[in-house]
PDB file of N, CA, C, O and CB in Angstrom:
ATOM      1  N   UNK A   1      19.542 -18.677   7.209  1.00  0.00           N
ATOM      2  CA  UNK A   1      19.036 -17.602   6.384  1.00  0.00           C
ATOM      3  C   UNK A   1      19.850 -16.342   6.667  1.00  0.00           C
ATOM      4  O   UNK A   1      19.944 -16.175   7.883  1.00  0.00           O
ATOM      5  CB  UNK A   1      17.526 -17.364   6.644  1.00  0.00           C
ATOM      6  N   UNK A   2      20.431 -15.459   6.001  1.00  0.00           N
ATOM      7  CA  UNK A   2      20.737 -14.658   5.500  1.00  0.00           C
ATOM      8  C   UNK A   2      19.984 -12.917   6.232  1.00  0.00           C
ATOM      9  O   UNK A   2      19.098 -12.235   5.717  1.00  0.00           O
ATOM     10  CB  UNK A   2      20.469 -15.234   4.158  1.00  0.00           C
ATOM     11  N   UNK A   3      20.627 -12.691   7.330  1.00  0.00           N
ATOM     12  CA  UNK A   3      19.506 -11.381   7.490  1.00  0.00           C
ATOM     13  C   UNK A   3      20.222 -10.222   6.923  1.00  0.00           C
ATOM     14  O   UNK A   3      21.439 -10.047   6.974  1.00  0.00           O
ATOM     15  CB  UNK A   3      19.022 -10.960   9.192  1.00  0.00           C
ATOM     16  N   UNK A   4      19.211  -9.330   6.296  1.00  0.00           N
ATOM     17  CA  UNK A   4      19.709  -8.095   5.819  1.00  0.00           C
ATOM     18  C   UNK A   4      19.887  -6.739   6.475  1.00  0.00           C
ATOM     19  O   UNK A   4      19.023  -6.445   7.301  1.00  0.00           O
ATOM     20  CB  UNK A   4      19.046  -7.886   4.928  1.00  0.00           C
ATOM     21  N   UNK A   5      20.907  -5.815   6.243  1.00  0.00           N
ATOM     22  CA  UNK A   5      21.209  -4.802   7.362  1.00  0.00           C
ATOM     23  C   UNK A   5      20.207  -3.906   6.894  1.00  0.00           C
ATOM     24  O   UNK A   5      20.535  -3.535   5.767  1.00  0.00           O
ATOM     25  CB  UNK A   5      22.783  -4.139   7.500  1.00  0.00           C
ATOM     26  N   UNK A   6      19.033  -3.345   7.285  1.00  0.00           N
ATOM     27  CA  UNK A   6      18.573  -2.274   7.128  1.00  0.00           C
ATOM     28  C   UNK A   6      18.870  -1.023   7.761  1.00  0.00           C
ATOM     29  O   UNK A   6      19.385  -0.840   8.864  1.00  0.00           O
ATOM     30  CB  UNK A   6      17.641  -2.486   7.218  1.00  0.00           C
ATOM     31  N   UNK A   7      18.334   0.115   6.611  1.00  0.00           N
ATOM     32  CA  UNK A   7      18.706   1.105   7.040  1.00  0.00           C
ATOM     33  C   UNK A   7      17.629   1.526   7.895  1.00  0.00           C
ATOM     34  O   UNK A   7      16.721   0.759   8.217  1.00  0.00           O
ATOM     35  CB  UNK A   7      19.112   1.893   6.109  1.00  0.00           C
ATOM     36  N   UNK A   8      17.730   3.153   8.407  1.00  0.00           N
ATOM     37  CA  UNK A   8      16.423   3.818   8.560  1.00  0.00           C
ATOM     38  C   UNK A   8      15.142   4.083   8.208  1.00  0.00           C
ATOM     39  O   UNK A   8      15.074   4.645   7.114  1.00  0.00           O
ATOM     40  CB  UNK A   8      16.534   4.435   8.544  1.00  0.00           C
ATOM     41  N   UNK A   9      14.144   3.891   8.716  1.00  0.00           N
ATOM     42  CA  UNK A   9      13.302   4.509   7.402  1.00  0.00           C
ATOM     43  C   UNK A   9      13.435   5.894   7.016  1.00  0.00           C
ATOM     44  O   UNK A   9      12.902   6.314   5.989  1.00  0.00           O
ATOM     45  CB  UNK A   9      11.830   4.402   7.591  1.00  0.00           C
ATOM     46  N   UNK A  10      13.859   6.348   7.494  1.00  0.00           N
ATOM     47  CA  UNK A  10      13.777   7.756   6.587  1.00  0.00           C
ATOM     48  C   UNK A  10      15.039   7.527   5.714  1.00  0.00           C
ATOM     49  O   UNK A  10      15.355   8.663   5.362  1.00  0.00           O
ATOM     50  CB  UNK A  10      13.885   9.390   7.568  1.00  0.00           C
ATOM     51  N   UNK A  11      16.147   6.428   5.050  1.00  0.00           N
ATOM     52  CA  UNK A  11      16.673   5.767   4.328  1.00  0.00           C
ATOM     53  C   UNK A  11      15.748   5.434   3.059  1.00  0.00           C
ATOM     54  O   UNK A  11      15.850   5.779   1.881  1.00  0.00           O
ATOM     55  CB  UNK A  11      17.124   4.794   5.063  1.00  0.00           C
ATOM     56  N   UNK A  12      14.644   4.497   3.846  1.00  0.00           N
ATOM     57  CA  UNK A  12      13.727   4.276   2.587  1.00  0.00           C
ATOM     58  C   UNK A  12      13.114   5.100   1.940  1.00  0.00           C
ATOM     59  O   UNK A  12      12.875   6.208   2.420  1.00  0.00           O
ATOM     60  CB  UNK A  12      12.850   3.601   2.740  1.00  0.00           C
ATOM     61  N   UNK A  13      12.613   4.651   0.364  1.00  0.00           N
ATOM     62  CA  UNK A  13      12.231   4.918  -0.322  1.00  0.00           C
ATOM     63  C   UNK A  13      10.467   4.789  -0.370  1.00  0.00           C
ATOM     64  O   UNK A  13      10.043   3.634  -0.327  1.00  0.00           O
ATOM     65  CB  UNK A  13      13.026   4.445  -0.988  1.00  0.00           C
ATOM     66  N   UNK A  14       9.616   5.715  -0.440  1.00  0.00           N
ATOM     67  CA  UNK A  14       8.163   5.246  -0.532  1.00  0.00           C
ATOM     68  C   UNK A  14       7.614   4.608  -1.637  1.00  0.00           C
ATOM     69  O   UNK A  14       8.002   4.982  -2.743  1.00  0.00           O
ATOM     70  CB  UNK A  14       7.367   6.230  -0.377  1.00  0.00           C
ATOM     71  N   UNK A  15       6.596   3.513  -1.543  1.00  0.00           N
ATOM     72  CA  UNK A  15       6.464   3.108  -2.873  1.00  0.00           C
ATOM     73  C   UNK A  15       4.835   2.536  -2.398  1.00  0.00           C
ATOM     74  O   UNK A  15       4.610   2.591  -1.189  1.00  0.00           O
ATOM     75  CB  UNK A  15       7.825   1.888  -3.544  1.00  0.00           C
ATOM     76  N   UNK A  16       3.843   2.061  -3.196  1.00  0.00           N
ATOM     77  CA  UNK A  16       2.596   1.857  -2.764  1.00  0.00           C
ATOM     78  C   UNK A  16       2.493   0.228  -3.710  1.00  0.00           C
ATOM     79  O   UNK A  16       2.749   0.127  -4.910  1.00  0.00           O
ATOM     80  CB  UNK A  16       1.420   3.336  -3.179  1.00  0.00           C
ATOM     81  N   UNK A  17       2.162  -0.652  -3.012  1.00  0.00           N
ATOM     82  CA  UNK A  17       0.963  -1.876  -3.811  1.00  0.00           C
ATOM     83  C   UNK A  17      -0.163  -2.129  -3.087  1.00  0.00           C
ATOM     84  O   UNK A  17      -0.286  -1.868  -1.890  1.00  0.00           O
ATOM     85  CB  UNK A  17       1.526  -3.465  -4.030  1.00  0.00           C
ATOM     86  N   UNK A  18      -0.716  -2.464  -3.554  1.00  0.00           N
ATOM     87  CA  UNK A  18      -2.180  -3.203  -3.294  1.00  0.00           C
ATOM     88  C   UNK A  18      -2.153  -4.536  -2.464  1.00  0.00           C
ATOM     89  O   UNK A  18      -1.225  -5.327  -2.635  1.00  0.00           O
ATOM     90  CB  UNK A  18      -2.871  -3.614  -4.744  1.00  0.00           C
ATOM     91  N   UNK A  19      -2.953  -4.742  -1.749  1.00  0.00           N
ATOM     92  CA  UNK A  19      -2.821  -6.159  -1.651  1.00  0.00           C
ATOM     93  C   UNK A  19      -4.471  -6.246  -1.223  1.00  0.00           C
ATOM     94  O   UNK A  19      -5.354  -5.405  -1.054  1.00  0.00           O
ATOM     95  CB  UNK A  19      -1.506  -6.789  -0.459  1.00  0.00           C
ATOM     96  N   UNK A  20      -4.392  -7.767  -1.142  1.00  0.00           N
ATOM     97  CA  UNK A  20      -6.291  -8.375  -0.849  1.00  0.00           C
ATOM     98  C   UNK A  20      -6.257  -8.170   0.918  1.00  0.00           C
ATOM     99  O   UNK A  20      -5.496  -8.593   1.789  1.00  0.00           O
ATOM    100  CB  UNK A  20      -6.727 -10.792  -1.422  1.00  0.00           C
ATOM    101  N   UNK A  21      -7.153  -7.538   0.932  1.00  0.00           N
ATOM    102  CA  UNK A  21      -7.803  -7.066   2.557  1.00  0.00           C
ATOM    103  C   UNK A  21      -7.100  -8.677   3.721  1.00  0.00           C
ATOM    104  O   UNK A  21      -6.230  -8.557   4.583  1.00  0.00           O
ATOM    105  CB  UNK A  21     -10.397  -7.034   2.434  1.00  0.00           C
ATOM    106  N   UNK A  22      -7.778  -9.929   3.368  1.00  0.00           N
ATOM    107  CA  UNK A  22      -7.409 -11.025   3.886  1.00  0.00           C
ATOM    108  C   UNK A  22      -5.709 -11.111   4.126  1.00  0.00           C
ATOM    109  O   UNK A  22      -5.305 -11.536   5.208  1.00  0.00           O
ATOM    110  CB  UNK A  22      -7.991 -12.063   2.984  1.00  0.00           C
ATOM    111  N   UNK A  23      -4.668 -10.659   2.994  1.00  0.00           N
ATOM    112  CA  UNK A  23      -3.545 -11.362   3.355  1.00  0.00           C
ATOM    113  C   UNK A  23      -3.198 -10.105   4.234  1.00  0.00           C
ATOM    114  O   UNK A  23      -2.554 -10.435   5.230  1.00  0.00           O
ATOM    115  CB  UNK A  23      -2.471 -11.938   2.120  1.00  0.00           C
ATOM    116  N   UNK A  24      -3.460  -8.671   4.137  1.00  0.00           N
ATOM    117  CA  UNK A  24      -2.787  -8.024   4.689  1.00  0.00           C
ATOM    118  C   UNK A  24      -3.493  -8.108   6.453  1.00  0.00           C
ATOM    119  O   UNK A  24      -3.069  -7.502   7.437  1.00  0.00           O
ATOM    120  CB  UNK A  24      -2.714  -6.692   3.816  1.00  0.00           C
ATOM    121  N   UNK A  25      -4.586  -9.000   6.380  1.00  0.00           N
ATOM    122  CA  UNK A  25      -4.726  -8.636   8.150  1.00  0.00           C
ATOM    123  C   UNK A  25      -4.298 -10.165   8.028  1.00  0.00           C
ATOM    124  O   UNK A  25      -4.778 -10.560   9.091  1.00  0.00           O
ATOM    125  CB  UNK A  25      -6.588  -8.033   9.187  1.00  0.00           C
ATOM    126  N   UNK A  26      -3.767 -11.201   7.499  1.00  0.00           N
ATOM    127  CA  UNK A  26      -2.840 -12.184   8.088  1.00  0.00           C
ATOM    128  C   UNK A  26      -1.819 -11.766   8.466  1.00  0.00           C
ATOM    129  O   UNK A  26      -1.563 -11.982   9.650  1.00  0.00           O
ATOM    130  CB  UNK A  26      -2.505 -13.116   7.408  1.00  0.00           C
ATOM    131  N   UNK A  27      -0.648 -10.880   7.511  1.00  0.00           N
ATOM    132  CA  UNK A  27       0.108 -10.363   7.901  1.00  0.00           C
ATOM    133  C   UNK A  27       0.117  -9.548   9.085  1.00  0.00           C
ATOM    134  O   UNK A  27       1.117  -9.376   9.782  1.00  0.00           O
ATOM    135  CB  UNK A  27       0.360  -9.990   7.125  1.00  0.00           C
ATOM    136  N   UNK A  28      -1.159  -8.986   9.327  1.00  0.00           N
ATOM    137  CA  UNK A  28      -0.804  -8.382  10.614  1.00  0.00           C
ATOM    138  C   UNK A  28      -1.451  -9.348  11.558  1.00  0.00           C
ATOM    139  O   UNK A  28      -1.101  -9.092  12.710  1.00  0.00           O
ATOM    140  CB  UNK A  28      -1.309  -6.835  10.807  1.00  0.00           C
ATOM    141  N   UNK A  29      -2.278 -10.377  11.483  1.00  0.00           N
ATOM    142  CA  UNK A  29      -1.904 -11.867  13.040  1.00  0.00           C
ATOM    143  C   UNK A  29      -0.838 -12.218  13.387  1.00  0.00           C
ATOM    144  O   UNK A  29      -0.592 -12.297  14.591  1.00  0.00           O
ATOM    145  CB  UNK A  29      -2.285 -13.415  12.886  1.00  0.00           C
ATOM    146  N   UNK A  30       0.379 -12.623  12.153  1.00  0.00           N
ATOM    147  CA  UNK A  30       1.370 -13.423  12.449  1.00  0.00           C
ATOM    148  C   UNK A  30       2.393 -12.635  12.915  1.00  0.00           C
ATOM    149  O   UNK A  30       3.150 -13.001  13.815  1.00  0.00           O
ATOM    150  CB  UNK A  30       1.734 -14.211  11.434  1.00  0.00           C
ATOM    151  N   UNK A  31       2.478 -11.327  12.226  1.00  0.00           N
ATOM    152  CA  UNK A  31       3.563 -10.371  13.069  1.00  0.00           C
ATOM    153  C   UNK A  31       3.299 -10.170  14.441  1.00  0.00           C
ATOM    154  O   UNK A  31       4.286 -10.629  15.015  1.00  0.00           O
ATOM    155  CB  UNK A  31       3.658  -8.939  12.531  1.00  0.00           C
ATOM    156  N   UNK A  32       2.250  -9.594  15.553  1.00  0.00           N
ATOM    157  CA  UNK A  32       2.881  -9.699  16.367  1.00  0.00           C
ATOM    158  C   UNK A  32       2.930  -8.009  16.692  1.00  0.00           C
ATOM    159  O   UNK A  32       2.355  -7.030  16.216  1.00  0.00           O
ATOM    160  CB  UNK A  32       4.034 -10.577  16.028  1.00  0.00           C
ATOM    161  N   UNK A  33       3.657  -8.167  17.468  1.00  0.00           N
ATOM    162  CA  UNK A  33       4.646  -6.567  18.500  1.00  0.00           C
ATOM    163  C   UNK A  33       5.821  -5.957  17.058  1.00  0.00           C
ATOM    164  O   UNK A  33       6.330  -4.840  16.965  1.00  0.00           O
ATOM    165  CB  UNK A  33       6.284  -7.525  20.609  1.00  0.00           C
ATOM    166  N   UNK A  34       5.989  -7.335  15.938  1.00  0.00           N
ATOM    167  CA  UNK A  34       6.757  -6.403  15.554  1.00  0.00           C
ATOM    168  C   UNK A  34       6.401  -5.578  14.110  1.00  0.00           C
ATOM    169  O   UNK A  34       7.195  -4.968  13.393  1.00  0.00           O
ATOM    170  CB  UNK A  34       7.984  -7.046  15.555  1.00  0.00           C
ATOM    171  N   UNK A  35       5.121  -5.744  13.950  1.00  0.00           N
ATOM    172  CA  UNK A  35       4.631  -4.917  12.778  1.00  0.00           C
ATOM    173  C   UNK A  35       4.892  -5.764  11.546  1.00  0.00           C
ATOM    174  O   UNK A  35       5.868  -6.415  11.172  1.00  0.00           O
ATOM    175  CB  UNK A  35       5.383  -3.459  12.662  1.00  0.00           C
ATOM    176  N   UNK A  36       3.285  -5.455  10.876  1.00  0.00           N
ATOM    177  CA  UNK A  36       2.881  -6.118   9.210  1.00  0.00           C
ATOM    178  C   UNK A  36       3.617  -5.727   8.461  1.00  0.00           C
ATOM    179  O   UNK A  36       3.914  -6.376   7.458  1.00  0.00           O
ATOM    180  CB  UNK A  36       1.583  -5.815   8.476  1.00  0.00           C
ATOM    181  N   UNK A  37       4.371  -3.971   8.871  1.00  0.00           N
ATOM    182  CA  UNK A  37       5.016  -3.766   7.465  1.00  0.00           C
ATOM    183  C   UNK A  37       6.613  -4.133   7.243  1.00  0.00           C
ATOM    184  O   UNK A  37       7.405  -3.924   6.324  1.00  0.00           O
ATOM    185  CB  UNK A  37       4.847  -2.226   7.114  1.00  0.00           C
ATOM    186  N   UNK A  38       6.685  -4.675   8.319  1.00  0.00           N
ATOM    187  CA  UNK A  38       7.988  -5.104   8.850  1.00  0.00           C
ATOM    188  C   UNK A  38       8.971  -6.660   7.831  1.00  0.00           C
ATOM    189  O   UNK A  38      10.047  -7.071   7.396  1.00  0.00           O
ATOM    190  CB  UNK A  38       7.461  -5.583  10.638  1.00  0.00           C
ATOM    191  N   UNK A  39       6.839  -7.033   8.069  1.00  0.00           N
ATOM    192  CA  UNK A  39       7.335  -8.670   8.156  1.00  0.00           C
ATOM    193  C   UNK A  39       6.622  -8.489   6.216  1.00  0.00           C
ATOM    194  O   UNK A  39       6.576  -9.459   5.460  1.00  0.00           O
ATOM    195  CB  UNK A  39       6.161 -10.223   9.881  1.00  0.00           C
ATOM    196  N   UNK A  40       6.376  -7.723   5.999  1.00  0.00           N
ATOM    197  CA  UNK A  40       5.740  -7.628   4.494  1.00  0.00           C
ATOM    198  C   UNK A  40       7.141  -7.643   3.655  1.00  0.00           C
ATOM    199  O   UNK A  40       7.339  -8.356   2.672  1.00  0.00           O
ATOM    200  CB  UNK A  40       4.680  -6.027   4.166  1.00  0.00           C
ATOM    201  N   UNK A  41       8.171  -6.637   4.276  1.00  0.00           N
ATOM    202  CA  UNK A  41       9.428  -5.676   3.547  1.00  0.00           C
ATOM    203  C   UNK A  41      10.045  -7.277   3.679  1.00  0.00           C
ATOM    204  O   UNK A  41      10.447  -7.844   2.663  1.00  0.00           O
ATOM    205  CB  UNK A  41      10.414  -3.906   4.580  1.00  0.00           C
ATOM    206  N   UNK A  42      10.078  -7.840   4.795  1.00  0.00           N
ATOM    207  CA  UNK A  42      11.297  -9.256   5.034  1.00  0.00           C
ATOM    208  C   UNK A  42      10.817 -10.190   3.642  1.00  0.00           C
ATOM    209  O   UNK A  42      11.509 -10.374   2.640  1.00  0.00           O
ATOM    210  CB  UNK A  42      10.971 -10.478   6.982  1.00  0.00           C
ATOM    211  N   UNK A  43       9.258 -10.781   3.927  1.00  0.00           N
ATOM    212  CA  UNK A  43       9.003 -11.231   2.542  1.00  0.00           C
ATOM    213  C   UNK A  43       9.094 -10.821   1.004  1.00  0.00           C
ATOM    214  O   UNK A  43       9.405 -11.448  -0.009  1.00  0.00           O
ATOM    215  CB  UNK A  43       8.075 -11.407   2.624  1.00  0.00           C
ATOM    216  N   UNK A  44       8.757  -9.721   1.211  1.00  0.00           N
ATOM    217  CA  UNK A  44       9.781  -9.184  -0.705  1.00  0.00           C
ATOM    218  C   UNK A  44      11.006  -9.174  -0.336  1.00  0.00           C
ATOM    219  O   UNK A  44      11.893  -8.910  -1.148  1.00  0.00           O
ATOM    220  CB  UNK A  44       9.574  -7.298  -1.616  1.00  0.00           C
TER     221      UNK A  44
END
């Protein structure tokens, strides 16, 4: 797989979605130390 170079966040751009209460506290079980919004940005 293919990893992508990210920038900073203060690089990024802010943007807002929604998601269902359930996937976003899966997302935060399976991440870990290294953060939901981390592993949210890798999946889109």
């Amino acid at each position: 797989m293919n990893t992508l170079k990210r920038g900073t966040t203060s690089e990024m751009q802010v943007t807002s979605i929604r998601l269902e209460p359930e996937l976003k506290e899966r997302f935060r079980e399976i991440s870990g130390e290294q953060g939901y919004q981390t592993l949210i940005r890798d999946a889109l």
